[in-house]
C-alpha positions as CSV (number, residue, x, y, z in Angstrom):
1,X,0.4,23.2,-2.9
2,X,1.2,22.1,-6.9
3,X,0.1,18.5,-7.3
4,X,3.7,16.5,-7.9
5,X,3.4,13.3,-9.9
6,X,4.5,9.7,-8.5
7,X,7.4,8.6,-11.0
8,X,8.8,5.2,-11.3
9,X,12.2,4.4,-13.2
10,X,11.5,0.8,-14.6
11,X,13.6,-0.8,-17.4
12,X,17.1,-2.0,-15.5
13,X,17.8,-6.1,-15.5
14,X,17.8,-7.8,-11.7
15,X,18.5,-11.0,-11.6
16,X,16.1,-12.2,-9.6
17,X,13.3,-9.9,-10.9
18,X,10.4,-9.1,-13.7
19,X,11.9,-6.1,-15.7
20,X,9.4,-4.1,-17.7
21,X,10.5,-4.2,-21.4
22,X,9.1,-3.1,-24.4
23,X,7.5,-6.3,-25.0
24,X,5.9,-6.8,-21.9
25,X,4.3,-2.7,-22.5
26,X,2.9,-4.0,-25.6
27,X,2.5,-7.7,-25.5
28,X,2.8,-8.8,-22.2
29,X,0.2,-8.6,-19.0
30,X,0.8,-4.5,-18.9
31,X,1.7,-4.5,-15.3
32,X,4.8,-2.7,-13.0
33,X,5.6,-5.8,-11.1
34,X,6.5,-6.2,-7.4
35,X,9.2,-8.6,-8.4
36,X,10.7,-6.2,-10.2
37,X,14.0,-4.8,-7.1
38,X,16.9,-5.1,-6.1
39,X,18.4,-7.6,-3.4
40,X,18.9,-4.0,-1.7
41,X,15.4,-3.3,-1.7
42,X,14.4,-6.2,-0.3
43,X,16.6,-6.2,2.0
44,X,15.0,-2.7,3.3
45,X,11.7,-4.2,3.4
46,X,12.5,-6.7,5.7
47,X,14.7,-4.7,8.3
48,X,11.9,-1.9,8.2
49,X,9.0,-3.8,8.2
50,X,7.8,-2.5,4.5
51,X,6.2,-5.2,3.2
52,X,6.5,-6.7,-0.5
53,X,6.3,-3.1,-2.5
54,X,6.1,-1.7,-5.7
55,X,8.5,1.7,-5.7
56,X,7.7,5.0,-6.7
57,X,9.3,8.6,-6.0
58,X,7.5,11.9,-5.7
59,X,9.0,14.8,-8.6
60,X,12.2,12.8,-9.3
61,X,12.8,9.9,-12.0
62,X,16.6,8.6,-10.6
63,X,18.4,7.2,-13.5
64,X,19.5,4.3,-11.1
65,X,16.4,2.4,-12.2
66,X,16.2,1.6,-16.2
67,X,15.5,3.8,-19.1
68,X,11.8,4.3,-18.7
69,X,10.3,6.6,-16.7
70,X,7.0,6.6,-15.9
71,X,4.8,9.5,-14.4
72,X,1.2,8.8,-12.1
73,X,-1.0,11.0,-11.2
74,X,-0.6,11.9,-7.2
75,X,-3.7,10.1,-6.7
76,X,-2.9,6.6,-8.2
77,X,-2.5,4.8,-5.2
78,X,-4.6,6.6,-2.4
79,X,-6.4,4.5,-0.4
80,X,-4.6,1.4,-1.5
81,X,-2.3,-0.5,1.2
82,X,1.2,0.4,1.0
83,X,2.8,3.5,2.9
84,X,5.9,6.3,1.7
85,X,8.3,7.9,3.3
86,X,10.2,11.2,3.1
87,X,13.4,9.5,2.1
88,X,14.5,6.0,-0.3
89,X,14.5,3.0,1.9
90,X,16.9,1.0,0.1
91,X,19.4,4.3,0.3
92,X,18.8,4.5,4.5
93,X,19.5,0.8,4.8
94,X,22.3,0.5,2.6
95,X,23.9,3.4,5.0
96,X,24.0,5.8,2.3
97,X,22.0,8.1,3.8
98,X,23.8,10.1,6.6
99,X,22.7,11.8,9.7
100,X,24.5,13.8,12.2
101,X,22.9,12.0,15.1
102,X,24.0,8.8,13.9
103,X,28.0,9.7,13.4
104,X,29.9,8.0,15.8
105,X,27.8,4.7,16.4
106,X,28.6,1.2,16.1
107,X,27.5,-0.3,13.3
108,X,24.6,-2.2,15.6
109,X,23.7,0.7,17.0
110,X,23.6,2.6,13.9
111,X,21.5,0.2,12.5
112,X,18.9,0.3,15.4
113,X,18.9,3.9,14.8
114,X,17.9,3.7,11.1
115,X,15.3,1.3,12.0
116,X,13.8,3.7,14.3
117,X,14.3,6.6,12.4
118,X,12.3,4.9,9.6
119,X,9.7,3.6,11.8
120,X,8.9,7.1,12.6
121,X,8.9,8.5,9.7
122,X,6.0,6.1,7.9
123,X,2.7,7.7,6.1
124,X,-0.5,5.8,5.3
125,X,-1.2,5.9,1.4
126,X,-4.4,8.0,2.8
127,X,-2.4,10.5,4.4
128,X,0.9,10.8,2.5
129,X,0.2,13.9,0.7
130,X,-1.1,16.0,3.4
131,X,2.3,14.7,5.3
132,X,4.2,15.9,1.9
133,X,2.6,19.5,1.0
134,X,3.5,19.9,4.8
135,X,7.2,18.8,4.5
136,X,7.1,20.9,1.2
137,X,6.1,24.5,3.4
138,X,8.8,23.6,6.0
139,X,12.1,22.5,4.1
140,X,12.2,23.9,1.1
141,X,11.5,27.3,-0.4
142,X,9.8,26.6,-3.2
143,X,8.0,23.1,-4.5
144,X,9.9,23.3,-7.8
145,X,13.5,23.2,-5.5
146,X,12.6,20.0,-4.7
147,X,11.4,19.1,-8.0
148,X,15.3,20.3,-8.9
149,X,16.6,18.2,-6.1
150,X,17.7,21.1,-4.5
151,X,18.8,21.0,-0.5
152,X,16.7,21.4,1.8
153,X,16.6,25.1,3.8
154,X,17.0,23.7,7.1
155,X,17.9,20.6,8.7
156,X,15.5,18.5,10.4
157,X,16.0,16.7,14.2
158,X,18.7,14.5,13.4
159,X,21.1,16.4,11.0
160,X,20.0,14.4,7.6
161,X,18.8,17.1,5.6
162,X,21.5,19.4,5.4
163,X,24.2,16.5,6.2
164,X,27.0,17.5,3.3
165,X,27.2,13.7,2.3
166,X,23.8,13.2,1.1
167,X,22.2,13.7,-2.4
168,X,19.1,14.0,-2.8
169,X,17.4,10.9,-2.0
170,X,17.9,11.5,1.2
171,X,15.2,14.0,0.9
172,X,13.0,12.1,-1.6
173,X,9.7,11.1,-0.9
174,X,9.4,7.3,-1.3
175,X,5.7,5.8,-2.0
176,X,5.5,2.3,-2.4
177,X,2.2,-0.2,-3.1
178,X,1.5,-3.6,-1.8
179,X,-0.1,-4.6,-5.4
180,X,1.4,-4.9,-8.8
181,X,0.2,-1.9,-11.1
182,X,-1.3,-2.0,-13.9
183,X,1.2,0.5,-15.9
184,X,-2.0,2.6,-17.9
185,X,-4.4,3.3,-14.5
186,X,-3.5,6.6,-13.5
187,X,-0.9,7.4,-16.0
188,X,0.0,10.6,-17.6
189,X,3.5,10.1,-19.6
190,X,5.9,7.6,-20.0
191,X,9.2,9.1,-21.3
192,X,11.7,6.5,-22.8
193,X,15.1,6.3,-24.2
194,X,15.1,6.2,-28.1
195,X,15.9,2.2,-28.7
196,X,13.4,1.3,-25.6
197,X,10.7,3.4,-27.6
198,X,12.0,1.9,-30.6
199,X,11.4,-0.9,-29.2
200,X,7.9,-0.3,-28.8
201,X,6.9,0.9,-31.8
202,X,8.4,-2.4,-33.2
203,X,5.9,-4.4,-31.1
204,X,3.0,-2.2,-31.7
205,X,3.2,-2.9,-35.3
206,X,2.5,-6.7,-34.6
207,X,-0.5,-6.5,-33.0
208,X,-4.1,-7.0,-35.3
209,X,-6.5,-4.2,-35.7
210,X,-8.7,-4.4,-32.5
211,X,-5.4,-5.2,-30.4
212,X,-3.7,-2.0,-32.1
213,X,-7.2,0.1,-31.0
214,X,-7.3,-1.1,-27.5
215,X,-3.3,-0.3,-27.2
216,X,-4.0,2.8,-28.6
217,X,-6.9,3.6,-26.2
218,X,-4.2,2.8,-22.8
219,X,-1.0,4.4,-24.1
220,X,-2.0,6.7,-27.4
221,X,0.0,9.9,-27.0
222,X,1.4,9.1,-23.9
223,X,5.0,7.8,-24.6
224,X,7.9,10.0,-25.9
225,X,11.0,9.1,-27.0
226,X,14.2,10.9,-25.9
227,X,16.2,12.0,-28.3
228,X,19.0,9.5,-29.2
229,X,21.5,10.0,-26.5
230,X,19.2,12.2,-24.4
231,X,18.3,11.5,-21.1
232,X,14.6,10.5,-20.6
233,X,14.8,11.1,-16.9
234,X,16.1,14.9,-17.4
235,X,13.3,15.0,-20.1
236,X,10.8,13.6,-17.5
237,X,11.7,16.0,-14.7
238,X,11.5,19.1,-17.1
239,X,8.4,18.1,-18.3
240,X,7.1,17.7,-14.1
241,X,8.4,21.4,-13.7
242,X,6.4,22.8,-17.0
243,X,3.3,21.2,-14.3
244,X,4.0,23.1,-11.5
């Protein structure tokens, strides 16, 4: 099976949250924070049982997120704590993820069924990509239709995957960490909207010598700014496929 990246969008304000800016990349403590969700998101982690994560999806940088996208090696996070699932946990337990099994519930009952349904559909960060290349042979005919977000081939045991309501993250793997990141270990590119990388460039130039060297030495060659008015996360994406 091809070896899809871990991408996190990272850039978007939350009120109650550490958004990564251009100033934090270059001056600040170089970390993807925890801190850094939505109300949603937290919400999911307490009805599932998720713990306090750090979010990442397999092959697809959602534009929902910020104007960064950044993109991990596969490995990054094996054998940390944390766990994924085939789907985005804030999407199931906001109910806009739909599944045939669950039409026609009360919205108790409905609720119950999404906490079991996630439940039994959690993977170890030891195990996860085993779990995926296996989900990969069986849904979809080729790895790069998911990396396109394409539908699934076939449904799976309770009518979510080919359900005609649902986009793709109801097929989107969802890894998450229970430890901040630090945003250079494991990372490959970081594609960013034109004023964001601006932005950074504009920093970079305020750092001495040495701090300009060991910068260089993390992120040298590894950021690319988007054209202005392109999208970075379409730029992202196409760049995952030229992997594959």
């Amino acid at each position: 099976m091809p070896d899809i990246p871990l991408v996190r969008t990272d850039g978007k304000s939350f009120a109650d949250g550490i958004t990564l800016t251009p100033e934090r990349i270059v001056l600040g403590d170089r970390t993807l924070s925890r801190a850094s969700k939505s109300v949603l998101a937290r919400g999911a982690e307490d009805a599932y049982g998720l713990g306090d994560s750090l979010y990442f999806f397999v092959g697809h940088a959602c534009p929902c997120f910020g104007d960064v996208v950044l993109i991990y090696d596969s490995t990054s996070l094996d054998n940390q704590d944390g766990g994924a699932t085939p789907f985005d946990s804030g999407g199931l337990f906001d109910r806009k993820i739909f599944a045939k099994k669950w039409e026609g519930l009360l919205e108790k009952d409905d609720g119950t069924a999404r906490c079991d349904f996630a439940a039994h559909n959690q993977h170890s960060l030891r195990g996860w990509r085993l779990a995926f290349d296996a989900y990969l042979s069986e849904y979809f005919v080729r790895p790069l239709a998911y990396v396109h977000g394409e539908r699934p081939r076939k449904d799976d045991d309770v009518g979510r995957m080919l359900h005609p309501k649902n986009s793709r993250r109801a097929w989107t793997w969802e890894v998450r960490a229970h430890r901040d990141h630090p945003i250079a270990e494991g990372l490959r590119r970081i594609w960013a909207a034109s004023d964001y990388a601006d932005a950074i460039r504009q920093h970079v130039l305020t750092l001495d010598d040495q701090q300009r060297r060991d910068w260089g030495h993390d992120f040298g060659g590894r950021i690319v700014a988007a054209a202005p008015g392109e999208s970075p996360h379409t730029r992202a994406e196409m760049e995952i496929e030229s992997w594959i």
